[in-house]
Residue, then its C-alpha position, 0 to 999 in steps of 0.5 A: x974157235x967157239x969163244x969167237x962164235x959166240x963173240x959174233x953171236x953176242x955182236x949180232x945180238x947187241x945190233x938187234x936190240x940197238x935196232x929194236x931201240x930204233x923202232x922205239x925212237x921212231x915212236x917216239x918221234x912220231x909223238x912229237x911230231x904230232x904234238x908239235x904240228x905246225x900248219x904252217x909247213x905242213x908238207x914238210x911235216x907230212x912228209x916227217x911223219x911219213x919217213x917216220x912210220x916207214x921207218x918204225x915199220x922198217x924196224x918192226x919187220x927187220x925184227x920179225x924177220x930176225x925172231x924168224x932165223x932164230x927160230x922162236x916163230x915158224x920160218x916158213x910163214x914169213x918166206x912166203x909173205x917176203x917180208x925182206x922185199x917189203x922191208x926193202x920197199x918200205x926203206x926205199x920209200x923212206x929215202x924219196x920222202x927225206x929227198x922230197x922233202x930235203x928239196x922243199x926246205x932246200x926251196x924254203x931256205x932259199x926263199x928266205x935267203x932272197x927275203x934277206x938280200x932284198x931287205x939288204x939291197x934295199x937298205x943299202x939303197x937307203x942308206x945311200x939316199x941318206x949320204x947323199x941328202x947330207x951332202 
């Protein structure tokens, strides 16, 4: 029984430590966001970078909290400022960002999708014009 305890202990030790690498990868990503910033579709990117520093700080307070159950940093100051609740508000508002901005590049795609069928359309009208002057 203990060897699986601690089976499941090391388990939920691996996941901290994969999520604590998240918060890095979110870092990373909001560099080069920032680097690569482009104007053109700068809706989109503040929308990138918004989902980005919420969910770095998803990750920052989802490991407060656990350093908090283990019990390195006092548990009591931590419940009172309910940081499962803004862990929550902050993930929540991560997700409508990916869907505001799912639906904009959604719109973008489309908008040149039309480009290509009327550049099609319309050399398929020349090309007609063409056959029919051979004639």
């Amino acid at each position: 029984m203990r060897a699986a305890q601690r089976i499941v202990k090391n388990i939920s030790q691996g996941r901290k430590l994969f999520k604590f690498f998240k918060s890095v990868d979110e870092m990373k990503a909001i560099e080069s966001l920032i680097t690569r910033w482009n104007d053109k579709w700068w809706l989109i990117q503040w929308l990138n970078l918004y989902k980005r520093v919420c969910g770095t700080f998803y990750y920052m307070f989802d490991n407060i909290m656990w350093v908090a159950d283990t019990g390195i940093i006092a548990q009591t100051s931590f419940l009172t400022l309910k940081w499962k609740s803004l862990k929550d508000w902050i993930v929540l508002s991560k997700n409508w960002a990916e869907i505001i901005k799912s639906v904009f590049e959604l719109y973008h795609e489309k908008q040149k999708e039309h480009k290509i069928i009327d550049k099609l359309v319309s050399n398929a009208e020349l090309l007609q014009e063409e056959r029919a002057a051979k004639r």
